[in-house]
N, C-alpha and C positions, 0 to 999 in steps of 0.2 A: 540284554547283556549276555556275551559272552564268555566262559573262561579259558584260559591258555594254562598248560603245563608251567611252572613256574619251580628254578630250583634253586639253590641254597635255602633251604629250609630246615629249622629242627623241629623235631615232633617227639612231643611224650606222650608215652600211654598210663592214665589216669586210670586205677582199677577203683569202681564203686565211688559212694561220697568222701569215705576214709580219705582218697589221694584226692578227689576233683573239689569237691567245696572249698578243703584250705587255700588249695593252688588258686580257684577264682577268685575269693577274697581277698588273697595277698596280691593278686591282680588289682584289685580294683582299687585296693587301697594306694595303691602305686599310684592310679590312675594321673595326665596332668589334665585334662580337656574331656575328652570323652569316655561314655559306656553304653553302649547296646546290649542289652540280653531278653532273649525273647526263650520262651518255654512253654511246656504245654502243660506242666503242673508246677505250681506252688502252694503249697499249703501254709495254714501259720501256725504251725508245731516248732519244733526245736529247730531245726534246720531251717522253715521259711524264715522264722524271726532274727536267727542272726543273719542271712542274709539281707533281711532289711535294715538291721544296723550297718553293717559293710556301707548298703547304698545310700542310707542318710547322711555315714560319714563324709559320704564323695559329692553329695550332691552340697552338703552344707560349706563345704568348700569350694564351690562354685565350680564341680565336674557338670557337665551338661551328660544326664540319661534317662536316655529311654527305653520305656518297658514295654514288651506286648508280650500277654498271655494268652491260650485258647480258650476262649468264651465255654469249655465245654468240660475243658477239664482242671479248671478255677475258677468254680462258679460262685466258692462260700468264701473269699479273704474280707473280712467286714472292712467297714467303713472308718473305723478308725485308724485301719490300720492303713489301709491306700491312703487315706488324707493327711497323715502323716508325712509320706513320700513326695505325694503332689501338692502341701505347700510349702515343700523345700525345692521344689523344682521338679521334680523327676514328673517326665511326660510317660502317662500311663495309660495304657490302651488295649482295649478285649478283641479277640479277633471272633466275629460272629458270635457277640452276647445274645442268646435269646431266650424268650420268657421262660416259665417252666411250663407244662400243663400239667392239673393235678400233681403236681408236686415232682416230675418227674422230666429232666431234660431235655429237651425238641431239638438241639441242634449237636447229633448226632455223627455226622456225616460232614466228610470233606475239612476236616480239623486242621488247625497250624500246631501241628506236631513236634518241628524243627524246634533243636535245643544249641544255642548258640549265643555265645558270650565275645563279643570286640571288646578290645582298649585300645585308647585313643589309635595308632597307626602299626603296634608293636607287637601285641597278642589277641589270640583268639584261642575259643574253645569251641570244640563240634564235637558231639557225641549222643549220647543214648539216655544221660544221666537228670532226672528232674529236682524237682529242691523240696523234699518229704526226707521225714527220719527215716522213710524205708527203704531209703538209699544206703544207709548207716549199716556197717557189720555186726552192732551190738541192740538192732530192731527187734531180731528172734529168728523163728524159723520162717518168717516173711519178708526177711531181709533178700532184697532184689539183687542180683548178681547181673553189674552192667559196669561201662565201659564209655570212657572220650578223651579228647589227648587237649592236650597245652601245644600250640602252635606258635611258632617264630617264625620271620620271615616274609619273604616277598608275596607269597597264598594271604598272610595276611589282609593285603591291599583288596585283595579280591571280596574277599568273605567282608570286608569292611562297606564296597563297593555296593554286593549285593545289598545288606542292610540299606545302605543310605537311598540307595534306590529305589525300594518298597515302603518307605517312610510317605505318610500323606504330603500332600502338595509337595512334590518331589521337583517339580523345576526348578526351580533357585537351587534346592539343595544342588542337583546335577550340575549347574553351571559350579557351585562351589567346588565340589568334588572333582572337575575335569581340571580348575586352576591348581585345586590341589594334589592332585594324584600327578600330573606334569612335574609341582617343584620337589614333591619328595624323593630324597634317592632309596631303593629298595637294598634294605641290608644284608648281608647273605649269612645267616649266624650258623649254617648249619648246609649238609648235605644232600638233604632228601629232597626227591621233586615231588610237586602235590598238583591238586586239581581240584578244584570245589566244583560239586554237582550238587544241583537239586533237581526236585520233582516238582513242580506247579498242574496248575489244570487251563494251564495255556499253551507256552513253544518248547516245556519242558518235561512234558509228560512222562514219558518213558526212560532219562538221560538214566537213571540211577540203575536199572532193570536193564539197560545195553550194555551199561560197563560190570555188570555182573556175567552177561553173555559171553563177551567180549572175551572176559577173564578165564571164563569157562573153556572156550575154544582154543585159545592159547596156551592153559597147562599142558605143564610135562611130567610134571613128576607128583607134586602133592595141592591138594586143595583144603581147607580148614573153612566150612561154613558155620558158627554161630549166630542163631535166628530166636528171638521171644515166637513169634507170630509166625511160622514156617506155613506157608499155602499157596506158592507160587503159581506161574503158569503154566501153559504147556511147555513155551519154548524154554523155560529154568531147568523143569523137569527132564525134557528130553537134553538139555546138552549139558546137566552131574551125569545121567545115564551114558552117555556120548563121552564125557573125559574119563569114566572110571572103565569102560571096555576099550579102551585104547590103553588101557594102564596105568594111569591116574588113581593114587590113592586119592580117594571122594572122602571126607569123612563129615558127616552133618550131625552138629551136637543143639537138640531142642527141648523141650522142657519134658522134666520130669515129674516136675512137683507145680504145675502152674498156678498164677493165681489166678486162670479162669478156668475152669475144668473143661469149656468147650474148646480150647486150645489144643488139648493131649487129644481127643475126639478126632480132629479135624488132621491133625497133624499126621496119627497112626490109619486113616486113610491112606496116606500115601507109601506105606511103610512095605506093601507089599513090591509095589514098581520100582520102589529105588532099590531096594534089598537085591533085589532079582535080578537086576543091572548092574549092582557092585560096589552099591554107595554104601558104605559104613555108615552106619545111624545109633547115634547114641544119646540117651534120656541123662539131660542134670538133675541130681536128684537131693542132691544135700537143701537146694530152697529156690525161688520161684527164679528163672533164669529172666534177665531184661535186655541183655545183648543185643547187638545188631553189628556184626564185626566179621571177618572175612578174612584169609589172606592164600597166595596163590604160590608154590615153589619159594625161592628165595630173594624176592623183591616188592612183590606187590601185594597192599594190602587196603581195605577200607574200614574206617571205624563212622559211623553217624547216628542219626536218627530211624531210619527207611527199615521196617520189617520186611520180611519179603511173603506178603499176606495180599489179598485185594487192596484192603483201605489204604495201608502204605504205596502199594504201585499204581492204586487207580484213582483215588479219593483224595488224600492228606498231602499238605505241604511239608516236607522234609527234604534234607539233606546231610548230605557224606561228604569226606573226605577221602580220594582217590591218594597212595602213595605208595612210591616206591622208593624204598628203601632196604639196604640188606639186613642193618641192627634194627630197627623199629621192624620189620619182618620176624627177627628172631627173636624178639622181647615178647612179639604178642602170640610166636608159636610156641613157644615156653611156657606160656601164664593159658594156651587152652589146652596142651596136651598135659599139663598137669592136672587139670581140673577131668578130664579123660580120665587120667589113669586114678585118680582121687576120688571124685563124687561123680561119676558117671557109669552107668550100666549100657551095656552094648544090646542093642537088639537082634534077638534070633528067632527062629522060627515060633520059638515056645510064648512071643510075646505078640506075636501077626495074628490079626484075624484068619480066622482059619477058611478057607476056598471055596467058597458054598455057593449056589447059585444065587442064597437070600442076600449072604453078604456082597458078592458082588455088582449084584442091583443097588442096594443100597450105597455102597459105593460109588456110583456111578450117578446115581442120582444127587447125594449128598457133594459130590464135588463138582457137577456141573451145575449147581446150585451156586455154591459158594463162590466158584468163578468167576458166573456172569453175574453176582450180586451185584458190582458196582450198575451196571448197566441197567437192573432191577431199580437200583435206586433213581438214576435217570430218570423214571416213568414218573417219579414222585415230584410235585409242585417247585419249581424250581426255582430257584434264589440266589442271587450273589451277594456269599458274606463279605459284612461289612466288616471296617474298625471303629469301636467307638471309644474315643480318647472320655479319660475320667478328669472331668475338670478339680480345679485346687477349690480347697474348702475356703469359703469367703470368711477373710481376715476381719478381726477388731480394728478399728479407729486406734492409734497407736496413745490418744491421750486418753479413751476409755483405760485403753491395756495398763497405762501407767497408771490412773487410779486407784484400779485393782491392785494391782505390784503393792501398793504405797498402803492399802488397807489390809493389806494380806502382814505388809511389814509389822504394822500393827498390834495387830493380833495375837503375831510369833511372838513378839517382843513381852 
């Protein structure tokens, strides 16, 4: 599958769980026929459980959806709570579930990351945002500061598309999908044109990691990178370096407060070469930054999944949303130079490792490490993950059920 630029499109920018949960709910509950959403965390705290009421309500209605999680980072939802779902219908499914050893995760590597919500042929969701209370602005000071937009329009078809075509036994569906993608007419509710990209570990490697190139090469005037996981490549690195000595305000906002502390480590490595090149670098610091959002001058911008780390460009399934628009540009450089001038500290001299021969080794070793990690990981026994669908909890005999019912009346009585 390929995607084509597609335009009349409207796009919102969803800040945190605050704006995205209620939106995808009142989503789903709209629902007539379908729901897709696949993510790479749910938990069953406040937030995953009402999301599970949302999707009982649709399934009990006889919505047809399905679920896939990352085997990796929804490892604990119990069983009462999936069997609930899956015998009301919803097809539920892990992507590379694997055992623990000692008590401690093994499937590690090459995660399905992507966070994406379809309804039936009308909306969709792509962004950065998982389904935990630490999405919520009233979590604490671990409250994640992240990012995904509500989508209308003819992109929808696409992002619908991709789904239905990485579903197991995907033939028939395809033949369905081509009779139906032909009779529908694409509506145009809005004016922005989009592009749906992902990353695979197949013909799509790299798509998410060019069109950030791409982006790079073509500024004129202003660039806004918001990164969780900032660790890119050479060629990232050299061409912020490359737009901001040409003139280019560069400005890269990364964590300050992370909630991995190897994060700020790996990150402030690089802080000498951009610095020196021209790139404005600034730490969030009010609380753990989970963005992954971008935008370029006054039209193009991306919001998704995709850090711009190893794991994200070389390892994990994710995907973005490519758009150009002028207002949906200036809503999301509004909501990050505020956050700049707000809860951000600018890095100077007085915050860089200082020029030593040690640090520089260290440097050098410590990021051609991290680099060629993914390819490190290659070495290691290789495996193609699976999905494993959660089958429905086997039902009662409906004239058992009714005897119960009839002695339970009973009893109340």
């Amino acid at each position: 599958m390929k995607c084509d630029w597609r335009e009349g499109n409207r796009i919102q920018l969803l800040e945190n769980g605050d704006q995205f949960y209620p939106a995808v709910h009142a989503a789903i509950d709209d629902a007539k026929s379908r729901v897709i959403l696949e993510t790479f965390i749910w938990f069953e705290d406040g937030v995953g459980k009402k999301l599970h009421e949302v999707l009982l309500r649709a399934a009990q209605r006889g919505v047809k959806i399905d679920v896939l999680l990352d085997g990796y980072g929804s490892p604990d939802l119990s069983d009462s709570f999936v069997n609930e779902l899956t015998a009301a219908g919803v097809v539920f499914r892990y992507y590379d579930p694997r055992p623990r050893l000692m008590g401690m995760r093994t499937n590690v590597f090459r995660r399905m990351h992507r966070k994406i919500v379809v309804i039936d042929t009308d909306v969709a969701f792509v962004g950065g945002i998982n389904y935990s209370d630490e999405h919520m602005s009233d979590y604490g000071p671990q409250a994640k500061q992240d990012y995904a937009i509500r989508i209308e329009g003819p992109v929808v078809q696409d992002i619908l598309q991709f789904e239905v075509e990485n579903l197991p036994g995907n033939a028939s569906v395809r033949r369905w999908w081509r009779r139906r993608h032909r009779a529908v007419e694409n509506n145009t509710p809005g004016e922005a044109q989009a592009l749906f990209v992902w990353r695979d570990n197949d013909e799509h490697r790299d798509d998410i990691e060019r069109h950030y190139l791409k982006m790079l090469a073509k500024a004129r005037r202003e660039v806004i990178i918001a990164n969780a996981y900032f660790f890119p490549g050479y060629r990232l690195l050299h061409a912020m370096r490359n737009a901001a000595r040409r003139g280019v305000t560069v400005k890269l906002i990364v964590q300050g407060e992370p909630d991995m502390p190897i994060v700020k480590v790996g990150a402030r490595l690089l802080y000498n070469y951009l610095i020196k090149g021209g790139v404005d670098v600034y730490e969030y610091c009010r609380r753990p930054l989970h963005g992954k959002v971008a935008l370029m001058d006054d039209h193009w911008a991306t919001v998704g999944s995709s850090n711009l780390d190893p794991l994200s460009l070389s390892l994990n399934l994710e995907a973005n949303l490519i758009i150009h628009d002028r207002e949906f540009n200036q809503t999301l450089r509004e909501n990050l130079n505020t956050i700049i001038e707000q809860d951000c500290k600018q890095v100077d001299e007085t915050m860089m490792p200082k020029r030593t021969w040690w640090n520089l080794g260290k440097s050098v070793v410590v990021f051609h490490f991290l680099r060629h990690f993914p390819a490190l990981v290659g070495w290691l026994p290789a495996h193609t993950p699976l999905l494993a669908q959660v089958d429905p909890p086997v039902q009662p005999e409906i004239e058992t059920q009714d005897r119960v019912n009839t002695e339970n009346s009973g009893v109340n009585s």
